[in-house]
C-alpha positions as CSV (number, residue, x, y, z in Angstrom):
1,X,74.6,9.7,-142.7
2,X,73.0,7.4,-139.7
3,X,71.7,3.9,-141.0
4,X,68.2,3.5,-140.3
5,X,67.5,0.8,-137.9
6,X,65.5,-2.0,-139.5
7,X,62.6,-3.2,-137.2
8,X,61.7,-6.7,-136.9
9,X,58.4,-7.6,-135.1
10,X,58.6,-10.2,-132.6
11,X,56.0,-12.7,-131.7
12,X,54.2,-12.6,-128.4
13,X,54.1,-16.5,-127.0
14,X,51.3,-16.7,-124.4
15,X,51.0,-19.9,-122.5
16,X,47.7,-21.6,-123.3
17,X,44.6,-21.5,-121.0
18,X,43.8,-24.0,-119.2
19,X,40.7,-25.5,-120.9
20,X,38.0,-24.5,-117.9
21,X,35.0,-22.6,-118.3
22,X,34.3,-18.9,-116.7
23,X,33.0,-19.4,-112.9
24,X,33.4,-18.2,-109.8
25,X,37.2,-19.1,-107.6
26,X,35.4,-21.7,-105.6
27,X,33.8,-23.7,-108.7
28,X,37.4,-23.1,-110.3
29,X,38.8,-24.9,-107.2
30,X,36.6,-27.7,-107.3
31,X,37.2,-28.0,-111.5
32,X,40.6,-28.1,-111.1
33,X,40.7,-30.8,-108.1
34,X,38.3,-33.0,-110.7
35,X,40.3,-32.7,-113.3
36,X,43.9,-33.5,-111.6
37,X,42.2,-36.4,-110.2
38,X,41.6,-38.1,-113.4
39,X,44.8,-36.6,-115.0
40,X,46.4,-39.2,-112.3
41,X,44.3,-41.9,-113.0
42,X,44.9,-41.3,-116.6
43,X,49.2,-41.7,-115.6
44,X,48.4,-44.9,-112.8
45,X,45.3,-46.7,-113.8
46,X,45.6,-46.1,-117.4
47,X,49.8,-46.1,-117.7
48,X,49.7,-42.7,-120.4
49,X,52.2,-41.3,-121.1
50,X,53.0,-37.5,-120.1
51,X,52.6,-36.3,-124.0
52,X,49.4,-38.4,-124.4
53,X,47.9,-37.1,-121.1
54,X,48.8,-33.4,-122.5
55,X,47.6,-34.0,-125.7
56,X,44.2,-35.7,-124.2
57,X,43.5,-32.7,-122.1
58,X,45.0,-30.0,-124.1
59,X,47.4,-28.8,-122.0
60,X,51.2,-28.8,-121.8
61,X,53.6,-31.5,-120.9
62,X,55.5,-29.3,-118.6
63,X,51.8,-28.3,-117.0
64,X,51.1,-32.3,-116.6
65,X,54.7,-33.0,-115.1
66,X,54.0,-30.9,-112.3
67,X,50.9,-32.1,-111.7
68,X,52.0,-35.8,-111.3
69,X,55.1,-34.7,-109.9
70,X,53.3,-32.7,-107.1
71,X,51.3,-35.1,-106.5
72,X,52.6,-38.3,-106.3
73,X,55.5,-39.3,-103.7
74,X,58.8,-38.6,-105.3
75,X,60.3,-41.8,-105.0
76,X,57.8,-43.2,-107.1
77,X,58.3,-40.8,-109.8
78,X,61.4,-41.9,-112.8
79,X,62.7,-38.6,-114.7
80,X,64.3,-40.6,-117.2
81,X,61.3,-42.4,-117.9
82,X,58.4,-39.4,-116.8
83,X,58.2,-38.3,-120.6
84,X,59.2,-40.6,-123.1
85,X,57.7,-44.1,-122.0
86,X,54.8,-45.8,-119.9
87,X,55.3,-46.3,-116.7
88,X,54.2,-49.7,-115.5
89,X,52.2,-48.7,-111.7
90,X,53.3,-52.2,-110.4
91,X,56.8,-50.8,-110.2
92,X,55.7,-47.9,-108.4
93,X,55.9,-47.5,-104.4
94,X,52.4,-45.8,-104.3
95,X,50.1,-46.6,-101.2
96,X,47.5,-48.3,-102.1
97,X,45.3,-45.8,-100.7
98,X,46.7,-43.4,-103.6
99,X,46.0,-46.3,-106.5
100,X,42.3,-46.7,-105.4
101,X,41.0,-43.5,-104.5
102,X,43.0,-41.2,-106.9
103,X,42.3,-37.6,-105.0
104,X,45.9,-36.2,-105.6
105,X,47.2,-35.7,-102.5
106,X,50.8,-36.0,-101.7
107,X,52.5,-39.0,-100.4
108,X,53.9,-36.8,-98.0
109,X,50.8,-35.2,-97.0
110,X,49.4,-39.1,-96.6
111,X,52.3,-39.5,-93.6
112,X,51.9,-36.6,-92.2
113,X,48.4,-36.7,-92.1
114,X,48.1,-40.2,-91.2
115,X,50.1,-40.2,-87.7
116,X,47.6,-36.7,-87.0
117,X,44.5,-39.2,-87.0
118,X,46.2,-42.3,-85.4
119,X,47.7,-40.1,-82.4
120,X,43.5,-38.7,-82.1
121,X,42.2,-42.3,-82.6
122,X,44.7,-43.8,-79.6
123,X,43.7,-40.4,-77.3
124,X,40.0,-41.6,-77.9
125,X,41.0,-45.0,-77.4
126,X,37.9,-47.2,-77.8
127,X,35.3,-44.3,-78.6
128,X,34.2,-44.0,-81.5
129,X,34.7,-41.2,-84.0
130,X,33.2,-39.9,-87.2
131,X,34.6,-38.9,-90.2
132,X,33.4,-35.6,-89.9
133,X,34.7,-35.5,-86.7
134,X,38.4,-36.0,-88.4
135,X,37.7,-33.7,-91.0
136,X,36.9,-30.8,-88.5
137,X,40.4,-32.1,-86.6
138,X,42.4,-32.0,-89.8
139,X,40.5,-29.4,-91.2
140,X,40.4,-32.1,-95.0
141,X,37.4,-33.1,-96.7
142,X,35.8,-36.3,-95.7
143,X,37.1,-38.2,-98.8
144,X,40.6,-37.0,-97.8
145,X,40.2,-38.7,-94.6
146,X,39.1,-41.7,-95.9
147,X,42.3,-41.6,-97.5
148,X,44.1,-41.7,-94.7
149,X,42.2,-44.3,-92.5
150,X,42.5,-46.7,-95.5
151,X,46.3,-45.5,-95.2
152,X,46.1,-46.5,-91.8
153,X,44.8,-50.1,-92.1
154,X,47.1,-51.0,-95.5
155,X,49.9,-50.7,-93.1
156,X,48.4,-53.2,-90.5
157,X,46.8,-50.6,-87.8
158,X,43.9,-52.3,-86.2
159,X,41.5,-49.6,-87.4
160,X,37.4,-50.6,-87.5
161,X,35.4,-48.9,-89.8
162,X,31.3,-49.3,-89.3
163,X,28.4,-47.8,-91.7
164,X,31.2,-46.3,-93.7
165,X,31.6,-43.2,-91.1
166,X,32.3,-44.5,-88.3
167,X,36.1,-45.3,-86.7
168,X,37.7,-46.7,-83.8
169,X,40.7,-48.7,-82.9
170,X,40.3,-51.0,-80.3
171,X,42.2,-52.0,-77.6
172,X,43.1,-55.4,-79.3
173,X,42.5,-57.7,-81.8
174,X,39.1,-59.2,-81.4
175,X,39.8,-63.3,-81.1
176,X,39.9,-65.6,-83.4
177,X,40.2,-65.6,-87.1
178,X,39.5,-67.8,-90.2
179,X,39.2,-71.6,-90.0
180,X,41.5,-73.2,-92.5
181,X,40.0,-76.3,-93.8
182,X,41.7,-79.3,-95.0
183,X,39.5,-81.8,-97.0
184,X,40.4,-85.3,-96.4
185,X,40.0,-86.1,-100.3
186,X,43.6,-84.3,-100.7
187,X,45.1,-86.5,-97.8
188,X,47.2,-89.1,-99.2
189,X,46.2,-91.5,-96.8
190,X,43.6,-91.5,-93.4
191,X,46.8,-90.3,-91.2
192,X,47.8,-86.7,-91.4
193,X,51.3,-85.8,-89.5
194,X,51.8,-82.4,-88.7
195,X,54.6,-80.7,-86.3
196,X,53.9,-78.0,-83.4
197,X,55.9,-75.5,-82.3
198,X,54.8,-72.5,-80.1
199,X,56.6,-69.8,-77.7
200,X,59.9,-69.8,-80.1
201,X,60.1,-65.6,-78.8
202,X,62.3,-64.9,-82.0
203,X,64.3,-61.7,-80.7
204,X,65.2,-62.7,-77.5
205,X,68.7,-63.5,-76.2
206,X,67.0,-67.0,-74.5
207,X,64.9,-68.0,-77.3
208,X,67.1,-71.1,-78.5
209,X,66.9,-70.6,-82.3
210,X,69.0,-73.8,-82.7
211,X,66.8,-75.9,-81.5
212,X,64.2,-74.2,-83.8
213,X,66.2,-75.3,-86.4
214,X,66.6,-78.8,-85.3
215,X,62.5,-78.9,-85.1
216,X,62.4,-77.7,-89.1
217,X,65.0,-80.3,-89.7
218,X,63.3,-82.8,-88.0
219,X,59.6,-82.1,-89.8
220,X,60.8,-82.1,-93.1
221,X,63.0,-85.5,-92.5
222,X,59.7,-87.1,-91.1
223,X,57.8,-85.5,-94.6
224,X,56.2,-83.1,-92.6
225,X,53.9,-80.4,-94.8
226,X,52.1,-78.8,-91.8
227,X,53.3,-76.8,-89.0
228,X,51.3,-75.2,-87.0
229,X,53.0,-72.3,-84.1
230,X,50.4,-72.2,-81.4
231,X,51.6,-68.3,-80.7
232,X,54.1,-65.9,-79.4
233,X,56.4,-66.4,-82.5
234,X,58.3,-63.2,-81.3
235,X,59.1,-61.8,-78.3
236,X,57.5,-57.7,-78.4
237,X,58.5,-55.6,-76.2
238,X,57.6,-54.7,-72.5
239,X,60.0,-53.2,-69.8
240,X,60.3,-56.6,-68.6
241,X,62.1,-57.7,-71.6
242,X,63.7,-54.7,-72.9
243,X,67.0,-56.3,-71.7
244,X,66.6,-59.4,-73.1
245,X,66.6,-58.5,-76.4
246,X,68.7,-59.0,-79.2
247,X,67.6,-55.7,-81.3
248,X,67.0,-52.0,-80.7
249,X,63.0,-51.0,-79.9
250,X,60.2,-50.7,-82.4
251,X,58.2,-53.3,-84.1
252,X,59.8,-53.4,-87.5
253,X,63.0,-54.1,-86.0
254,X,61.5,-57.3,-85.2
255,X,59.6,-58.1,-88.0
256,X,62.8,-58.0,-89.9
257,X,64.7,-60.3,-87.5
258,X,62.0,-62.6,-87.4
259,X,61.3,-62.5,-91.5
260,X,65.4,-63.4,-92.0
261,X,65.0,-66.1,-88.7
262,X,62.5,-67.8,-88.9
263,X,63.0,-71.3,-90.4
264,X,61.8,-72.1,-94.4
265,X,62.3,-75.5,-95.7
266,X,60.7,-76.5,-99.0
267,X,57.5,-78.4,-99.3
268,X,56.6,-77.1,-95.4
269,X,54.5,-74.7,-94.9
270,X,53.7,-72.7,-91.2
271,X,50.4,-71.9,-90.3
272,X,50.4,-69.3,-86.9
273,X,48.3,-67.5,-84.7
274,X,49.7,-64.5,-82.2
275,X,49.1,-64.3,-78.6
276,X,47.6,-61.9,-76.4
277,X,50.8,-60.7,-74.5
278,X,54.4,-60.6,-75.8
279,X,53.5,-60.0,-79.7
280,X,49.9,-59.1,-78.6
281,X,51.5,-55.7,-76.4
282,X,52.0,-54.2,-80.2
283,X,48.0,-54.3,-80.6
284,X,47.3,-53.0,-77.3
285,X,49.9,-50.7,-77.0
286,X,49.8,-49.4,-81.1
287,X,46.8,-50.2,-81.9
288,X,48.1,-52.4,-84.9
289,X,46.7,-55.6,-85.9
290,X,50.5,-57.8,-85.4
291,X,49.3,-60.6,-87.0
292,X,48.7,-59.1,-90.4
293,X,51.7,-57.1,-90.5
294,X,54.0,-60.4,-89.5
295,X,52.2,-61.9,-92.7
296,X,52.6,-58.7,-94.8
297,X,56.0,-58.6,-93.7
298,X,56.6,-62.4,-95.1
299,X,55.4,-61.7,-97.8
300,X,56.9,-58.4,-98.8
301,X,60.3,-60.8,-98.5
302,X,58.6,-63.0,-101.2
303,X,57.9,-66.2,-98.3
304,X,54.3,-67.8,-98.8
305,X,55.4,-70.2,-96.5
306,X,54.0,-68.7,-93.8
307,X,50.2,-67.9,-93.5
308,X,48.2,-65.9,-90.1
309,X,45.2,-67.5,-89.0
310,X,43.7,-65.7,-86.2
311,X,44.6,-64.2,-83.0
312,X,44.5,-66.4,-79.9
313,X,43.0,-69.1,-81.6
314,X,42.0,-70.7,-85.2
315,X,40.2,-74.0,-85.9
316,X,41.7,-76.4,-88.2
317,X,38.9,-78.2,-89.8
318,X,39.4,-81.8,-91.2
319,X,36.2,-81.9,-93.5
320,X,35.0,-85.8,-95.2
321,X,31.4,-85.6,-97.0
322,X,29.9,-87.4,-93.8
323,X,31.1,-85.0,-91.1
324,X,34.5,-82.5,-90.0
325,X,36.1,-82.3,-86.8
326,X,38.0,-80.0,-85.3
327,X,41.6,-79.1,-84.1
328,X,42.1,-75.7,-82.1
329,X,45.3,-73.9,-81.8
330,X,45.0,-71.9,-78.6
331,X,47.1,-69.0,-77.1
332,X,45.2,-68.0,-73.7
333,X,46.2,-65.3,-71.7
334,X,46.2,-66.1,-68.1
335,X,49.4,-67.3,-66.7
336,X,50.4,-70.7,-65.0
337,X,49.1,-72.5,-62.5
338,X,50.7,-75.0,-60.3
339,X,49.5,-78.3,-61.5
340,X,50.3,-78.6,-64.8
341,X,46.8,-79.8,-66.2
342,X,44.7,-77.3,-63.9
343,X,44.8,-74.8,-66.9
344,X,43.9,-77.5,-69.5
345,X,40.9,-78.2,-67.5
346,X,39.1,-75.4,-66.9
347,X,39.4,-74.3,-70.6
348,X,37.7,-77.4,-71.9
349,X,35.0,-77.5,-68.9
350,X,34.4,-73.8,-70.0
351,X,33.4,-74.9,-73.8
352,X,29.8,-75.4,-74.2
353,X,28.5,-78.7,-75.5
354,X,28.8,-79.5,-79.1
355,X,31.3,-76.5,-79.2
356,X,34.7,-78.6,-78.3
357,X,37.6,-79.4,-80.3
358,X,38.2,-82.9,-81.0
359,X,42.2,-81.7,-80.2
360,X,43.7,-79.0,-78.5
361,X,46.6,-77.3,-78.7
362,X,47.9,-75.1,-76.4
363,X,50.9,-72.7,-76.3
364,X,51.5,-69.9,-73.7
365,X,52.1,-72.7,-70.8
366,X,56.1,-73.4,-71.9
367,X,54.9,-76.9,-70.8
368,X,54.6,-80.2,-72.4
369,X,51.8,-82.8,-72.1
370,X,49.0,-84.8,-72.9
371,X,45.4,-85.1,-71.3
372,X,42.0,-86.0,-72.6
373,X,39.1,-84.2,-71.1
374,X,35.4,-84.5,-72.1
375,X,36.8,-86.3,-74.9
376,X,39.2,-83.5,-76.0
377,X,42.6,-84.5,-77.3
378,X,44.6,-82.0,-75.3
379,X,48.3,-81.2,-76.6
380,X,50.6,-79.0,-74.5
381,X,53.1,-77.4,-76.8
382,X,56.8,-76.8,-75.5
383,X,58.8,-73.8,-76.4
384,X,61.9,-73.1,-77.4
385,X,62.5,-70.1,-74.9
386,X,65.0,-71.1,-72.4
387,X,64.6,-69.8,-68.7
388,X,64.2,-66.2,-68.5
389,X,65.5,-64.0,-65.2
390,X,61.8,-62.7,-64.9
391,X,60.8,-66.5,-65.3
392,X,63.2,-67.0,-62.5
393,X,61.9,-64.6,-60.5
394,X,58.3,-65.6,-61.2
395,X,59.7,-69.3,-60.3
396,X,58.4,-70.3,-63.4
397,X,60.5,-73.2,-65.3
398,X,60.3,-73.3,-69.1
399,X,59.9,-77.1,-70.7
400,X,62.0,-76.8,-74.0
401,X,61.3,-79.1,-77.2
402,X,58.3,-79.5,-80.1
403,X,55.5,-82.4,-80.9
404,X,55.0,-84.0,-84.2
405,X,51.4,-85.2,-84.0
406,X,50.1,-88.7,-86.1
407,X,46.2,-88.4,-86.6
408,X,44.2,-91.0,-87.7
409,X,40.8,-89.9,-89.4
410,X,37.9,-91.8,-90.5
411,X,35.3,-91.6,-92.7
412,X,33.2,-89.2,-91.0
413,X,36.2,-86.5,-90.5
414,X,36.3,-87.3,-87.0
415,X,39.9,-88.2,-84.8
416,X,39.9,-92.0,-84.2
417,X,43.6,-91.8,-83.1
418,X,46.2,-89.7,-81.9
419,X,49.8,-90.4,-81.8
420,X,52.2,-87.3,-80.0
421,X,55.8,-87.3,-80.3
422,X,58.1,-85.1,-78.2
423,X,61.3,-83.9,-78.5
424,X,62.4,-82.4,-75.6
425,X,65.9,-80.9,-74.7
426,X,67.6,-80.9,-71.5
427,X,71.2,-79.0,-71.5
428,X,72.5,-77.0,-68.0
429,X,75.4,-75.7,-69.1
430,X,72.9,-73.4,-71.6
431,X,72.1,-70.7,-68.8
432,X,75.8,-70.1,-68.5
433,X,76.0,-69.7,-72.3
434,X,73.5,-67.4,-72.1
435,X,74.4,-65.3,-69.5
436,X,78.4,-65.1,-70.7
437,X,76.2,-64.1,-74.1
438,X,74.6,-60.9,-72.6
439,X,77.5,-59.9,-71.0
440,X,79.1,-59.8,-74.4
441,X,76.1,-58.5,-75.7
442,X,76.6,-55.0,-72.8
443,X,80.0,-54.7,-73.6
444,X,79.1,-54.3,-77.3
C-alpha cells in the first residue's frame, strides 16, 4: 500500500516595493533620482548607517548597499565597515564636487566626464560656453555639468564661471592676486628682516638645490620668519628644457619633486608667487591655475609653510594706524636686456603716480642689484639656476645667490630705510659637475 505524500505549503517571499507612488516611467525616473540623492546625503552628510538609511526609507539594506555602492567611487567605499558602523566622510576620498552637490553620479563617470568638457573648453579656447551648451555636448543635465566644472576647478583648472552659466578657461592666469598684510603692531620692533629667493627652477639638472639649502640655513640662523620667492619656483616644461630635467613629463611629477625639495625649516614661513613662463607654460598650455595646485599640493603633504599669493605679482602691505606702504614681488615676462637696470626702469616709469611700491622686487632677470627710481626701492633677486645651454646659446649669464633684506619702518608704515644683503656664489668647476651629471643622467 503506497504512503500518501504529506503536502507542506510553502511561503511565497516577495521582495518589498519600493515605497513610490503609481506614475508614469518618466516621473518614476525623476522619483527615483530624488530619492537616491538624499539616500547619499543621508550616508555622507548625515554619517547613517546602511540599516538606519533602510529602515528610514523602508527599504532593504541590500537595496541601499547598491545604491551607495553604485554610486560612490569604490575606493571610498569600506565593506567591513558599509553595514555595521558609521562611516566618518572625512576619511573618505570623495571629490568635493560629490559632498556638495549630492546628485549620485559615479566617481568614475566624474573622470570620465570631466576630461570630455576640459578637451571642449581648450578646443574653444577663450570663448565662452554655456551650460546648456555642455549639456547638449554630453548629452547630462545642467546640474550634472555643474558637477563636473566644479570637478574641474577643485583640481586647480583655471576654469571662470560668470552669471552662474557661463564657462571659459582662459589662456592664463589673470595677474595678480591677494595682498598679504602685515600690521606693524605684531612687529617686534620698527625693523622687519625678511630673505628673497627667486628662480630656484626646482626640477632642473642646473638648479643648484644646495645652495637653496644654504639660503634656508642662512635665514633661519639670521631669525628670519619671512621669505618671500619672487617666482619660477619650478622649472615646467617646454621643448627647450625637456632635456634638462631631472623627472619624466607631466605636472604632477613636479609637484611631487618640488613638495619633497623644497626647503622647510621651523618658525619660517615662504610666501610665493609663479611666473608667466617656465611654471606659467602649465596655465597656458593646460589651462590649470599652477599656483593653486603648487599650494594644494603643500598642503595635501601636510606643509602650511608655504602660502600662493598671486601670479606675477602680490603686494606686501606694511599697515601702522597712520598710513601702509607697499612692497611688490614681481615676475615680468619679457626677457633681458643688456644693461642691467634698463628693465628696472621702464617698469617703474610705467607705474602711474600714487600707484608705486615703496620696494620692488624682481625675479625673472637671474641678476642681482639695487637701484632707486622715482623713489622706488628696487631689489634684483638672484637665482639659484646655474647656466643653462639654452642660456648659453641665448648668451645669457645667470648671477647665482639670495638677499636678506633689513627694513626700517616708521610710524606712518612707510620705508625710512633699507638695508640689502647678498650672498652670491661663484664656483667654475660647477658646469663641469653638471655636465659629467647629465651624462650620467643618459646613461641611466
Amino acid at each position: 500500500m503506497k504512503s500518501k505524500k504529506k503536502l507542506v505549503a510553502v511561503k511565497k517571499v516577495v521582495a518589498p516595493k519600493e515605497n513610490i507612488p503609481a506614475c508614469n516611467g518618466a516621473q518614476a525616473y525623476l522619483m527615483k533620482v530624488e530619492r537616491n540623492k538624499l539616500i547619499i546625503q543621508e550616508y555622507l552628510e548625515n554619517i547613517k548607517t546602511v540599516p538606519e538609511i533602510a529602515k528610514q526609507f523602508g527599504l532593504s539594506e541590500r537595496h541601499i548597499r547598491d545604491i551607495v555602492t553604485s554610486n560612490l567611487p569604490r575606493e571610498s567605499l569600506r565593506s567591513n565597515n558599509l553595514v555595521s558602523t558609521r562611516i566618518d566622510i572625512s576619511s573618505l576620498n570623495v571629490p568635493k564636487s560629490m559632498q556638495q552637490n549630492n546628485l549620485g553620479i559615479k566617481g568614475e563617470a566624474i573622470e570620465d566626464m570631466s576630461n570630455k568638457i576640459l578637451a571642449y573648453l581648450k578646443k574653444k579656447k577663450n570663448k565662452n560656453v554655456t551650460y546648456e551648451e555642455l549639456s547638449n555636448y554630453c548629452d547630462r543635465g545642467v546640474n550634472q555639468i555643474k558637477v563636473y566644472c566644479d570637478d574641474l576647478a577643485n583640481k586647480g583648472y583655471n576654469i571662470v564661471i560668470e552669471n552662474n552659466n557661463v564657462v571659459s578657461i582662459p589662456d592664463n592666469v589673470a595677474m595678480g592676486g591677494k595682498d598679504k598684510v602685515i600690521d606693524l603692531k605684531t612687529l617686534k620692533s620698527k625693523q622687519y628682516k625678511v630673505g628673497a629667493i627667486a628662480d630656484t627652477h626646482l626640477c632642473s639638472s642646473y638648479s643648484r638645490e644646495d645652495i637653496l639649502q644654504t639660503a634656508y640655513n642662512d635665514f633661519e640662523k639670521n631669525g628670519i620668519s619671512d621669505v618671500y620667492h619672487v617666482g619660477n619656483m619650478i622649472d615646467g616644461e617646454s621643448k627647450f628644457n625637456k632635456t634638462d630635467l631631472l623627472v619624466p613629463s607631466g605636472v604632477e611629477r613636479q609637484m611631487e619633486y618640488l613638495v619633497n625639495s623644497y626647503p622647510q625649516r621651523k618658525g619660517i614661513k615662504t610666501h610665493f608667487i609663479t611666473g608667466e613662463c617656465h611654471e606659467g607654460w602649465y596655465n597656458t598650455r593646460e589651462g590649470m591655475n599652477i599656483g593653486r595646485i603648487m599650494q594644494d599640493r603643500f598642503e595635501d603633504a601636510g606643509r602650511s609653510d608655504m602660502e600662493f599669493l598671486g601670479h606675477m605679482e602680490s603686494d606686501i602691505v606694511f599697515k601702522s594706524n597712520k598710513g601702509e606702504s607697499r612692497m611688490r614681488l614681481s615676475h615680468p615676462g619679457d626677457g633681458t636686456a643688456y644693461a642691467l637696470s634698463y628693465a628696472p626702469q621702464k617698469i617703474v616709469e610705467s607705474m602711474q603716480g600714487g600707484a608705486k611700491p615703496q620696494i620692488l622686487l624682481l625675479g625673472h632677470y637671474h641678476k642681482q642689484g639695487y637701484f632707486l627710481i622715482r623713489n622706488v626701492n628696487v631689489i634684483l633677486v638672484p637665482s639659484t639656476l646655474t647656466q643653462t645651454p639654452w642660456m648659453r646659446k641665448k648668451h645669457i649669464s645667470s648671477e647665482i645667490g639670495y638677499v636678506m633684506l633689513t627694513i626700517t619702518l616708521d610710524e606712518f608704515g612707510g620705508v625710512s630705510s633699507i638695508l640689502p644683503e647678498f650672498t652670491l656664489f661663484y664656483d667654475e668647476d660647477y658646469y663641469d659637475k653638471k655636465w659629467e651629471h647629465k651624462l650620467f643622467k643618459g646613461i641611466n
